[in-house]
C-alpha positions in Angstrom: 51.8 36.5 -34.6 54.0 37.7 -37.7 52.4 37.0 -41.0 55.1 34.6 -42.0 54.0 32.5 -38.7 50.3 32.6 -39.6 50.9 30.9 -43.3 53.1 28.7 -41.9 50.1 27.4 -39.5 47.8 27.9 -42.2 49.9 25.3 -44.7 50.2 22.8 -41.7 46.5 22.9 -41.0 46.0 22.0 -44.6 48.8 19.2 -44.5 47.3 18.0 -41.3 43.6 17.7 -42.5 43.6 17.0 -46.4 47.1 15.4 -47.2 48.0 13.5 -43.9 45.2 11.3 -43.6 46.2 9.7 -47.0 50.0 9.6 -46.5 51.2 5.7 -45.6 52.2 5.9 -41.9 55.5 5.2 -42.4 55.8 8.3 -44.4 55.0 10.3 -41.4 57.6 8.6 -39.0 56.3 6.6 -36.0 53.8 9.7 -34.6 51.9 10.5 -37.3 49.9 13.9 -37.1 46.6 13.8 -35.4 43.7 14.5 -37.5 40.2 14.8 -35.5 38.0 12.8 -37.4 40.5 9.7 -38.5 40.3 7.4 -36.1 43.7 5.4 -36.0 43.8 1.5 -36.3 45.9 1.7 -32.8 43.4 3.4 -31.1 40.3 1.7 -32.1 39.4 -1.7 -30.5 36.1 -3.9 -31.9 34.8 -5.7 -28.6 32.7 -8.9 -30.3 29.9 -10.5 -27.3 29.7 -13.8 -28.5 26.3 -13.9 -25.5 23.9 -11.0 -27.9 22.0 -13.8 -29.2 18.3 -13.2 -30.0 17.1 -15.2 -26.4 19.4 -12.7 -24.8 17.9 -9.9 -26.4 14.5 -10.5 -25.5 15.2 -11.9 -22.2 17.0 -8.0 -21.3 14.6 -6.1 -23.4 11.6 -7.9 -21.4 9.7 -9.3 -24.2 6.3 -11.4 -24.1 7.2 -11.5 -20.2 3.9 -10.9 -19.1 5.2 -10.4 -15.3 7.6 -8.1 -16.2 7.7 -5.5 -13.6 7.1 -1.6 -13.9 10.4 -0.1 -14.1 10.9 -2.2 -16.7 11.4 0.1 -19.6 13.9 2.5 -17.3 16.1 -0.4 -16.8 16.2 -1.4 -20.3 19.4 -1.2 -22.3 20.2 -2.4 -25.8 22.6 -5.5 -26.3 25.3 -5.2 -29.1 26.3 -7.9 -31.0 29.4 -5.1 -31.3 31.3 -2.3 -30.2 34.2 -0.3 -30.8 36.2 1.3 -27.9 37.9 4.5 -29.4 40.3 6.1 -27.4 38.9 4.3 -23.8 35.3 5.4 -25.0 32.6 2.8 -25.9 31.5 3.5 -29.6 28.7 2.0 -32.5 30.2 1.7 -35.6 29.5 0.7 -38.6 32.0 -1.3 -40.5 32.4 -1.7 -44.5 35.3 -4.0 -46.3 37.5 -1.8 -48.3 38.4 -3.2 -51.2 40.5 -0.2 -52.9 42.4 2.7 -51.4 39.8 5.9 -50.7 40.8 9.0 -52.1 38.0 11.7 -50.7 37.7 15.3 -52.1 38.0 18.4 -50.3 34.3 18.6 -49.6 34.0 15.3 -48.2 36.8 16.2 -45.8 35.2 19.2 -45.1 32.2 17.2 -44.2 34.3 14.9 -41.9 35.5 18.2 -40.3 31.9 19.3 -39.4 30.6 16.4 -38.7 33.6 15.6 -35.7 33.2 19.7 -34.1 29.3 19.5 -34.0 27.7 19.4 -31.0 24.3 19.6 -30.4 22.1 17.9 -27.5 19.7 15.6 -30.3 22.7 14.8 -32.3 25.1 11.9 -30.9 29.0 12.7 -31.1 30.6 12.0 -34.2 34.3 10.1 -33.2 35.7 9.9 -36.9 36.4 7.4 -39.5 39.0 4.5 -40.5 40.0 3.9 -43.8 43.3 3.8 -45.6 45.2 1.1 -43.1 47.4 -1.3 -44.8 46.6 -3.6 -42.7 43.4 -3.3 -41.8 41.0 -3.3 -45.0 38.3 -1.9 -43.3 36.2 1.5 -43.8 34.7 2.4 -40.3 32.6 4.6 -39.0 32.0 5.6 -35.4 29.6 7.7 -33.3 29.3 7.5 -29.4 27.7 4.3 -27.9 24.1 4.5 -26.4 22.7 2.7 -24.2 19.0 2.7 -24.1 16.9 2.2 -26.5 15.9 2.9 -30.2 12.9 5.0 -31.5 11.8 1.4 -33.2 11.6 -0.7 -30.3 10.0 1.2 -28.5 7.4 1.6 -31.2 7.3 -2.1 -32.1 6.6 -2.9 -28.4 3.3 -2.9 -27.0 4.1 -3.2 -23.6 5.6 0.4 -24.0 3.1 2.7 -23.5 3.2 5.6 -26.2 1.4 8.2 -24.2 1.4 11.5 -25.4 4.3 12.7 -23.0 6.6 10.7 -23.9 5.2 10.9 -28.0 5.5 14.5 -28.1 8.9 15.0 -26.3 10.1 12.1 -29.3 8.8 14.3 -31.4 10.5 17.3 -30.5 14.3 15.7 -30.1 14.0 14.8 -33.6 12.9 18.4 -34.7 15.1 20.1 -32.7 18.0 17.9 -34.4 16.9 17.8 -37.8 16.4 21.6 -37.5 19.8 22.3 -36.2 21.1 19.8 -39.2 19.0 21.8 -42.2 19.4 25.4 -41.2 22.3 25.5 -38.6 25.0 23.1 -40.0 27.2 22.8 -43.1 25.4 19.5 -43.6 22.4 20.5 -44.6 20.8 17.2 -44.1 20.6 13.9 -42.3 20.9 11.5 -45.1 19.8 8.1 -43.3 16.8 9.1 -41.0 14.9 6.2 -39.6 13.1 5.2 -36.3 16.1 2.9 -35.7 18.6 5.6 -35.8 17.3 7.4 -33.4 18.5 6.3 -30.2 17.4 7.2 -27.0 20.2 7.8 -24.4 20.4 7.1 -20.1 18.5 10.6 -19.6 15.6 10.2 -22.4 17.1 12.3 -24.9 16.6 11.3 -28.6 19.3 11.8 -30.3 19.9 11.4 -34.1 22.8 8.9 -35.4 24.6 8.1 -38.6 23.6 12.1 -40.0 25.4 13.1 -42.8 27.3 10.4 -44.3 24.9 8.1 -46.5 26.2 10.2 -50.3 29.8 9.5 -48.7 29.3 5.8 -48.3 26.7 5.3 -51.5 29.5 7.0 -53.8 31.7 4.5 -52.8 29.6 1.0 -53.1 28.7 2.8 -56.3 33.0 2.9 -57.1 33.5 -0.4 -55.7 36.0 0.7 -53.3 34.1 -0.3 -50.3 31.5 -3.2 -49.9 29.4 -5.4 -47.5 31.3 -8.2 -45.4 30.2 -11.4 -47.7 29.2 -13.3 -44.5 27.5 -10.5 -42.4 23.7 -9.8 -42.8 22.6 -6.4 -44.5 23.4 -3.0 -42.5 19.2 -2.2 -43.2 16.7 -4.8 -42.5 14.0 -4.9 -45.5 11.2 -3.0 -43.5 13.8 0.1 -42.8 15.0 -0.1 -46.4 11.5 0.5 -48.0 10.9 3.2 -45.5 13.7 5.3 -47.3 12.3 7.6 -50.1 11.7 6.1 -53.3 13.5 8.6 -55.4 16.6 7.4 -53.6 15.9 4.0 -53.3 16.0 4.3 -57.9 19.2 5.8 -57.6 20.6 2.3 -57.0 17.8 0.1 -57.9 14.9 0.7 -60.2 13.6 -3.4 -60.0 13.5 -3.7 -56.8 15.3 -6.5 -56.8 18.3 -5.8 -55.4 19.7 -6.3 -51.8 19.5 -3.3 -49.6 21.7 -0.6 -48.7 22.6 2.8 -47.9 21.1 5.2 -50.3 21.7 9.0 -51.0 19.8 11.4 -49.3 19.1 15.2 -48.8 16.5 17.8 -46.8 13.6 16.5 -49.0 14.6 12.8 -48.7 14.9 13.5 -44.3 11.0 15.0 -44.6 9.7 11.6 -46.3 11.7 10.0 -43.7 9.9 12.1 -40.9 6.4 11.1 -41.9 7.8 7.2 -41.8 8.3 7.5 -38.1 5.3 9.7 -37.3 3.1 6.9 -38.5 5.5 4.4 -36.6 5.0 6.5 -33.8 1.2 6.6 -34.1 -0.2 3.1 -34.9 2.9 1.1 -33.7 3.6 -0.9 -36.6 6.0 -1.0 -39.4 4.4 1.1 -42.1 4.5 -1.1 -45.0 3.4 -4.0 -42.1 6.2 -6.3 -43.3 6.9 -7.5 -39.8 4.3 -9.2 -38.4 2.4 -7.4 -35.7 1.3 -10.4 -33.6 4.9 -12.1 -33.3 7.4 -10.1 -34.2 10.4 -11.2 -35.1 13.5 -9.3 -33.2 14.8 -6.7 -35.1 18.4 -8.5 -34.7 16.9 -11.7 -36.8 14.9 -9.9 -39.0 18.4 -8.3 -41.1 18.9 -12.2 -41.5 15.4 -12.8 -43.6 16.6 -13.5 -47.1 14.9 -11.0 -49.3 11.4 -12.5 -49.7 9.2 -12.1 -53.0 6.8 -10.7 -50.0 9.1 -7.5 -49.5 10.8 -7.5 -53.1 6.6 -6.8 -54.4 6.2 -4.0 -51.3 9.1 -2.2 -53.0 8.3 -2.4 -56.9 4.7 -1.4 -55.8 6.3 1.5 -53.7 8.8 2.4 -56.6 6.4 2.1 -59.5 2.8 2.7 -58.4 3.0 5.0 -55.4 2.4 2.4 -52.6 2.4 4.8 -49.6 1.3 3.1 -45.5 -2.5 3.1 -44.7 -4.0 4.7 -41.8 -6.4 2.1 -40.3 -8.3 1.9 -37.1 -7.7 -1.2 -36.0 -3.7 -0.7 -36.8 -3.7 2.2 -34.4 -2.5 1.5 -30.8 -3.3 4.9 -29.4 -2.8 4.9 -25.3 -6.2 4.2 -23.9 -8.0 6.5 -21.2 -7.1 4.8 -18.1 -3.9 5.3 -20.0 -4.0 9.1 -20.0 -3.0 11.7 -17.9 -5.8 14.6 -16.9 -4.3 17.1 -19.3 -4.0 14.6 -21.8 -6.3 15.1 -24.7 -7.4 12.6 -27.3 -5.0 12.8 -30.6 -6.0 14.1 -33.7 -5.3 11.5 -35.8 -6.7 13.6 -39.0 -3.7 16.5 -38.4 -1.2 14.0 -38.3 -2.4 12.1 -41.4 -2.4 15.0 -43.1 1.1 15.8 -42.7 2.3 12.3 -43.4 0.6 12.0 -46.4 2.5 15.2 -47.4 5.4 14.0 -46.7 5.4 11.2 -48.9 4.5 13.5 -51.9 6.3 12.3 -54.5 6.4 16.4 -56.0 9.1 16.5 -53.3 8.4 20.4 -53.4 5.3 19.8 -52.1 6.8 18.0 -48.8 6.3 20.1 -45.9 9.4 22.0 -44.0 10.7 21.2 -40.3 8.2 24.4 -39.2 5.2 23.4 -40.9 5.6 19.7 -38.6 6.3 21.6 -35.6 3.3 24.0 -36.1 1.3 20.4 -36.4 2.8 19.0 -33.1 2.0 22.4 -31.1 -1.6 21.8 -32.7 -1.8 18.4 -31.6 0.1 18.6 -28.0 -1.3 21.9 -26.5 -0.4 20.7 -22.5 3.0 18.9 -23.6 5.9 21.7 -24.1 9.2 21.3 -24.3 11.4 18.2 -24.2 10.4 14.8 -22.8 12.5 15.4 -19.7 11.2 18.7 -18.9 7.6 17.5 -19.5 8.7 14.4 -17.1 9.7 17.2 -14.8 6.7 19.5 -15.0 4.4 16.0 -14.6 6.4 15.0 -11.8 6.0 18.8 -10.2 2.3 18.5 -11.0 1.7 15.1 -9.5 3.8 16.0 -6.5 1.2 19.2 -5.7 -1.8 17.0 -6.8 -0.4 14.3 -4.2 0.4 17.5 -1.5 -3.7 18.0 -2.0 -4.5 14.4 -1.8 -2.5 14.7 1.2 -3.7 17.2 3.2 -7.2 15.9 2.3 -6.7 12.6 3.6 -4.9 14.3 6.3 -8.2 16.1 7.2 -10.8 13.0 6.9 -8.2 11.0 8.9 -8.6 13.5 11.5 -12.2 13.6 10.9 -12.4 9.7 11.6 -10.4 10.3 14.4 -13.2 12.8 16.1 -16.0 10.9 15.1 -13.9 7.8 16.9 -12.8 9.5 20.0 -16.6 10.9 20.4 -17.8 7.3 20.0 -15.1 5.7 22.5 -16.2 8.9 24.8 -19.8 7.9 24.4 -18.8 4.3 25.4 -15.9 4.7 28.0 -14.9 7.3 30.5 -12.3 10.5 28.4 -9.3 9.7 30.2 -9.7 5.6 29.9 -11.0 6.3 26.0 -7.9 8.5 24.8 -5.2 6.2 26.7 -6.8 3.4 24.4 -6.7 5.5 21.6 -3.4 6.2 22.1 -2.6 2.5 21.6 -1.7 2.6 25.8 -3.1 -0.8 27.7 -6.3 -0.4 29.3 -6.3 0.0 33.3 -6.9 -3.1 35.2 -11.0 -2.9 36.9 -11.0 -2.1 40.5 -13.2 -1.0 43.9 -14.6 2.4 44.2 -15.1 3.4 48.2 -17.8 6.0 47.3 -19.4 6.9 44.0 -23.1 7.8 42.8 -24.8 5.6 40.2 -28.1 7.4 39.0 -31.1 5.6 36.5 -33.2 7.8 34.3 -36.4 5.4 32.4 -38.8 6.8 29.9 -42.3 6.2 31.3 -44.1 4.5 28.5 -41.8 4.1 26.2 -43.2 1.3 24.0 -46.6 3.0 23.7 -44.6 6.1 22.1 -42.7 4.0 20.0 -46.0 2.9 18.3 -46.9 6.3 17.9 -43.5 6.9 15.9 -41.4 5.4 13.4 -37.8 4.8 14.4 -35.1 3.7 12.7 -33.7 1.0 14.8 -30.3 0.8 15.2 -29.2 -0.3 18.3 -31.6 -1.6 20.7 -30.7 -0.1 24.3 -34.1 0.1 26.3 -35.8 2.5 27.7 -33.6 3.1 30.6 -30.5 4.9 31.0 -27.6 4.9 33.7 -24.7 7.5 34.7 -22.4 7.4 37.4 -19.9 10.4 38.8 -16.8 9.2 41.5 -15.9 6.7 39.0 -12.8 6.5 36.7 -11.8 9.6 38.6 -12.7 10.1 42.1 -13.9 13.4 43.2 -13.7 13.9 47.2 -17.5 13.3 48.0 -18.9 15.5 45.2 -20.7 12.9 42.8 -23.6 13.0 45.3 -24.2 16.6 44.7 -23.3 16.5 41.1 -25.9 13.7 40.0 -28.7 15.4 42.9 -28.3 18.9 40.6 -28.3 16.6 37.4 -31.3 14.5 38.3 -33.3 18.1 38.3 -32.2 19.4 35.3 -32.9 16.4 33.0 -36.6 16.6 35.0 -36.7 20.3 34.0 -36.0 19.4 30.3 -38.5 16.8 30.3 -41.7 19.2 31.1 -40.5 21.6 28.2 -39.9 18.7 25.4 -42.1 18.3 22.8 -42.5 15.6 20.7 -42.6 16.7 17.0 -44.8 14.1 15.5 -46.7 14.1 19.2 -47.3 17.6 20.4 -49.8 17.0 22.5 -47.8 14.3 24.7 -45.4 14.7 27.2 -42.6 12.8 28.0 -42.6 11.4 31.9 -39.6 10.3 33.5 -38.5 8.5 36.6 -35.3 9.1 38.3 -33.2 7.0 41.0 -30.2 7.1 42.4 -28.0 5.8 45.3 -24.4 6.3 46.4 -21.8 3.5 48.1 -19.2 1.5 47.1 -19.0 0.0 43.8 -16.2 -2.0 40.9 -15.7 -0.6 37.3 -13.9 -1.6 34.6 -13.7 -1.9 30.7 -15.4 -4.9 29.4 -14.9 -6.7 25.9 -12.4 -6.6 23.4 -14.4 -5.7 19.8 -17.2 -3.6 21.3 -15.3 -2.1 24.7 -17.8 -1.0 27.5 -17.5 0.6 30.7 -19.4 -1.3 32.9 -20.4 -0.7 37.3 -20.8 -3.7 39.3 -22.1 -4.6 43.1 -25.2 -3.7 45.5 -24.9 0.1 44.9 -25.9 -0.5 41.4 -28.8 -2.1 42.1 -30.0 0.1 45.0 -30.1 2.6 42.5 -32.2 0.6 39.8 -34.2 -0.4 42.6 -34.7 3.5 43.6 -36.2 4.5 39.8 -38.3 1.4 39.8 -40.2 2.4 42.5 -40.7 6.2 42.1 -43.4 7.5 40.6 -43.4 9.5 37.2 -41.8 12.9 36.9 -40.0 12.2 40.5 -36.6 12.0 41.7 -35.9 9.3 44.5 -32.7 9.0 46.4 -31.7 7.1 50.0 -31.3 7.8 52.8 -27.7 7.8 52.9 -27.7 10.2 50.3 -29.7 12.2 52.0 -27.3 12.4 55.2 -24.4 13.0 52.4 -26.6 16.1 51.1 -26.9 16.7 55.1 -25.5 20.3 54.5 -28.0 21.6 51.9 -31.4 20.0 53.0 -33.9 18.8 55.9 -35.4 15.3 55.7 -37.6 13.3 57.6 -37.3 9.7 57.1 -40.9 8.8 56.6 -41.3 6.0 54.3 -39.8 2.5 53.5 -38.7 0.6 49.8 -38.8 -2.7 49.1 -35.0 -3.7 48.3 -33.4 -6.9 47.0 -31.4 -9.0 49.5 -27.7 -8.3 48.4 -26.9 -12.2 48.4 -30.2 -13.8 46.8 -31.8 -10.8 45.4 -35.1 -12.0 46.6 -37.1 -8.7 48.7 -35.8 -8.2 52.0 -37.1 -9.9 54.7 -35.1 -7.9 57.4 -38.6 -6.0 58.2 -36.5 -3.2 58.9 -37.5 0.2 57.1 -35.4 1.2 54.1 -36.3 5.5 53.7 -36.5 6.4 50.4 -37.1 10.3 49.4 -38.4 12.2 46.7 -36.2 15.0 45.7 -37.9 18.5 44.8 -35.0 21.2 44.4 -31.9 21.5 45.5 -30.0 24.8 47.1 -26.2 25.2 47.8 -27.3 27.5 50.9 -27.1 25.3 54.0 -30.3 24.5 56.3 -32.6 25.0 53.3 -35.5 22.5 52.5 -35.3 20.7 49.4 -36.7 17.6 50.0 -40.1 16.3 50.7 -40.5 13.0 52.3 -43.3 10.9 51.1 -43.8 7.4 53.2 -44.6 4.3 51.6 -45.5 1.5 52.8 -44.9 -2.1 52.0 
C-alpha cells in the first residue's frame, strides 16, 4: 500500500467514526457509512410483552412456591418487560428521551470504540448506541440479552441456596471482569457496578453489564440533553441507588432528596461497589435492609415505590454521617451443614467483614485493590478454584468417583447378601432347586422317588444338656435331625452307601466332641435309617422347605427310636442293598407302625433290624453285627 492510499484510509476512518455518526442521513445518501458502535434506527426493533407483569414474574421465577421442584433454579429465566432486537439479535437496552441534539468528544467516541471491540468472557457484548435520529428522540443503549438470572435475585431469594460453590465461582466472574476492566482496558473502570448488573447467562457465567458508560450518560442529564421518560419508573430502584458510593451520589445530590439516577463513577467508586455485593452475597439481604426481608416486594414493583421519607433518611444518614450496612447474625443466611459439601468449610465471616468495611472507606485511598479481594477469596475458599463451571465440573468429577465407590461397595454387600441368602436357601432346599429359585425360575412341581435313603440322627438327652447350658434360642428345631440322599437328584442306588458311610462318621465325631462349658460329658447319639420309595417337594411360600413324605420316612424314624445310644440301625432291606460289602444274620425284630393306621403292627411277622459297626468297600467283609430283639 502506497503512502498516498494509507492517508486516504486513514482520513476515511476518521470521517467514518467521529464525523459520520453526527451527519443527518440524508447527508450521506441513502447508505450511510457503518459505524460499529451506532446502532441505526432501521436496524433496531423494541419488542414490548404486554404479559411481564409482576404475577408473571413470580409465577416463572418460582417464588413462595413451596412445591417447587429441584431443577428449579436451572430452568429459570428472567422475564423483560422489554427488549431490543438489533440486527436479528435479542438485546437489553436501556433507553433515555433526548431532548437536544448530542455532540460527543473524541474521548467519548473513543470510549464507544472500546467499549463495541471488547471481548472478554465476564463482560457481556457491547452492540452500540442510538442517538442523533430525527425521528426518533431517543438515546439508547444496548448490550446482548441474557437470559438467566441476576446476581440480586439470586441473593434476595432464599430458596436459592448460596453454597460456597456457587458463592465463590460469583465471586471470581466479577474479579476476573473488573480486573480485565481496571488494568487491561482503555476504560479503566465499570462505572455502574451493582448485584443487579451482573447477570448470570445459560452456562453460569457472571458477566458484568452497563460497564463504562455512567460519566457518558450523567454528563448529559447534567446538560439536559437527555432525560427520564416522564411516565416510566426510575432506571435504579432506591435500594440499588444508596448502594452506589456516596461521593458520587453528592455529585448530583447533596440532600438526598432527589430522585435517583445514574451517577459518575471510577476504579475507587467499582471497589465500594464490590463490598455492596459481598455483603449481599453473604447475608442475603439488601444492605441498607430497605426491602423487606420477610415479603419482598419483586424487584420489577419495587422501581415503582415513590421515594419514601423511609429511604430519603437511609440516604442523608449515608451521605452525611457515614451510615455503612451492619453485619448481624441473625441477618446472615449462611448455607447450613446438611447444606454443605465435604470439602466445604465453614465461612469466615470476620475476613470478609474486614474487607467490606474497607471498601466503604470513605479515604477512598484506603479502599482495597481487585488483588487484595482476590487474596481474601483464596483465603476464604481454599477447596473452590476456578470458575463456577469448572468447580461444577470438578464437583460433578468428584461425586461421579465417590458414587463409582458407593458403587462397587454396594456392589460387594449385594453380593454379600446374595451368599449369605443362597447358603440359607442351601440350608433349607436342595442346591439345584435353591439356585433355580434364586434365579427367579418357578419351582419344580413335587413328585415320587422309586428308591432313596432317609436317615435320623437325635441327641440322647438333649433337654438335660440344655439345663446345663445357656442358649440363645432362636429357632426351636428339636433334638432330632433328618437327611436324605436319592432325592432331588437320583443317584443309581448309591444313597444307601452314602448315608451307611455318613451314619459312621457323624458317630466318630460324637466320641471326640467335647462340650466347652461340660467337659466331662459326652454327647450320645442314636442313628436310623431306611431306604424305599418316597415324595418330595418344596413346601410354603414365605419360609420354603424341602419336605419327604410316605412310609419310608417313617421306617426310618421308627429305626432311631428304637436303637440304643451311640448305635447305628438300619433294615433289613438295606442290608440286602449293602449285600456286596457285608454279612448279616437276621436275628432280631422292631416294632413298626402299620402304614395305614400307624398303630404297631399286628402282622406278628418279624421285622430284622441291624446295628451297623463299620463299613468296608471290599466285598465279603463283615461289618455288621446283628443283635435280636424281641418284642
Amino acid at each position: 500500500m502506497s503512502p498516498l492510499e494509507a492517508l486516504l484510509d486513514l482520513l476515511m476512518w476518521v470521517f467514518e467514526q467521529y464525523i459520520q455518526p453526527f451527519l443527518p442521513c440524508g447527508l450521506c445518501g441513502p447508505k450511510p457509512y457503518e459505524v460499529p458502535w451506532k446502532v441505526d434506527k432501521l436496524h433496531l426493533k423494541i419488542i414490548v410483552n404486554k404479559n411481564a407483569d409482576s404475577k408473571m414474574q413470580r409465577e416463572l421465577e418460582n417464588k413462595n412456591d413451596e412445591k417447587a421442584e429441584p431443577d428449579a433454579f436451572t430452568q429459570r429465566r428472567r422475564i423483560f418487560g422489554s427488549y431490543a432486537i438489533v440486527n436479528e439479535k435479542r438485546a437489553e437496552f436501556i433507553q433515555f428521551t433526548q431532548v437536544d441534539r448530542m455532540n460527543l468528544e473524541s474521548a467519548e467516541i473513543d470510549l464507544l470504540i472500546s467499549l463495541r471491540t471488547m471481548n472478554n468472557a465476564n463482560l457481556t457484548t457491547f452492540f452500540g448506541v442510538q442517538f442523533n435520529d430525527e425521528s426518533l428522540h431517543t438515546f439508547t443503549i444496548l448490550h446482548v440479552l441474557v437470559e438467566r438470572c441476576t446476581l440480586e435475585e439470586f441473593c434476595l431469594d432464599e430458596q436459592f441456596v448460596m453454597n460456597q460453590t456457587y458463592m465463590s465461582g460469583f465471586m471470581r466472574d466479577i474479579l476476573e471482569g473488573l480486573d480485565f476492566l481496571h488494568n487491561k482496558s482503555k476504560i479503566k473502570y465499570h462505572g455502574h457496578l451493582l448485584a443487579a448488573t451482573c447477570l448470570i447467562d445459560i452456562n453460569w457465567v457472571l458477566k458484568l453489564s452497563l460497564f463504562g458508560i455512567s460519566n457518558l450518560i450523567s454528563k448529559h442529564f447534567t446538560l439536559g440533553t437527555i432525560k427520564n421518560y416522564d411516565s416510566a419508573p426510575p432506571m435504579l430502584a432506591y435500594h440499588q441507588y444508596i448502594c452506589l458510593p456516596p461521593e458520587h451520589i453528592s455529585k448530583y445530590d447533596t440532600t438526598g432528596k432527589l430522585p435517583p439516577r445514574m451517577v459518575p463513577g471510577d476504579d475507587k467508586g467499582d471497589m465500594y461497589c464490590l463490598g455492596m455485593i459481598i455483603y449481599m452475597m453473604l447475608t442475603r439481604i439488601d444492605p441498607f435492609e430497605v426491602m423487606n426481608s420477610h415479603e419482598r416486594t419483586s424487584i420489577s414493583q419495587f422501581r415503582k415505590i415513590i421515594f419514601s421519607s423511609l429511604v430519603s433518611d437511609h440516604l442523608v444518614e449515608i451521605l452525611n454521617n457515614n451510615k455503612r450496612p451492619k453485619f448481624r447474625d441473625e441477618a446472615v443466611i449462611l448455607p447450613k451443614k446438611d447444606q454443605m459439601e465435604d470439602d466445604e468449610l465453614i465461612i469466615n465471616r470476620d475476613m470478609f467483614h474486614d474487607r467490606c468495611t474497607e471498601c466503604w472507606d470513605r479515604d477512598r485511598e484506603k479502599r482495597p485493590k481487585i488483588i487484595d479481594i482476590a487474596e481474601t477469596l483464596r483465603d476464604a475458599f481454599p477447596f473452590s478454584q476456578g470458575t463456577l463451571v469448572d468447580q461444577l465440573v470438578r464437583r460433578t468429577e468428584k461425586y461421579a468417583e465417590k458414587l463409582e465407590v458407593t458403587v462397587e461397595q454396594r456392589t460387594f454387600e449385594l453380593s454379600a447378601a446374595r451368599q449369605m441368602t443362597m447358603k440359607l436357601l442351601n440350608e433349607m432346599l436342595p442346591r439345584d432347586i435353591s439356585e433355580m429359585m434364586s434365579k427367579g425360575l418357578p419351582r419344580p412341581p413335587p413328585r415320587a422317588y422309586d428308591s432313596a435313603t432317609v436317615m435320623f440322627v437325635q441327641i440322647c438327652e438333649f433337654p438335660k444338656i440344655m439345663k446345663l447350658s445357656s442358649p440363645h434360642q432362636v429357632e426351636t428345631t428339636g433334638e432330632t435331625y433328618m437327611l436324605a440322599s436319592g432325592v432331588p437328584e437320583e443317584n443309581e442306588g448309591r444313597h444307601v452307601v452314602e448315608v451307611a458311610e455318613l451314619s459312621l462318621k457323624i458317630r466318630e465325631v460324637s466320641y471326640r466332641f467335647e462340650l466347652e462349658h461340660i467337659p466331662n460329658r459326652k454327647i450320645n447319639i442314636r442313628i436310623g435309617f431306611h431306604a424305599g420309595p418316597i415324595a418330595a417337594g418344596v413346601i410354603g411360600i414365605r419360609a420354603p422347605r424341602y419336605c419327604l413324605f410316605g412310609d419310608t420316612v417313617n421306617f426310618a424314624s421308627r429305626m432311631q427310636s428304637n436303637c440304643p445310644p451311640n448305635q447305628i440301625q438300619t433294615s433289613e432291606v438295606n442290608c440286602f442293598w449293602l449285600n456286596e460289602h457285608v454279612h448279616h444274620d437276621p436275628l432280631g425284630v422292631v416294632d413298626l407302625p402299620d402304614p395305614v393306621t400307624s398303630e404297631p403292627s399286628t402282622s406278628g411277622l418279624p421285622i430284622p433290624s441291624f446295628q451297623l459297626e463299620q463299613l468296608d468297600v471290599k466285598p465279603k467283609k463283615k461289618v455288621l453285627r446283628s443283635q435280636r430283639k424281641q418284642k
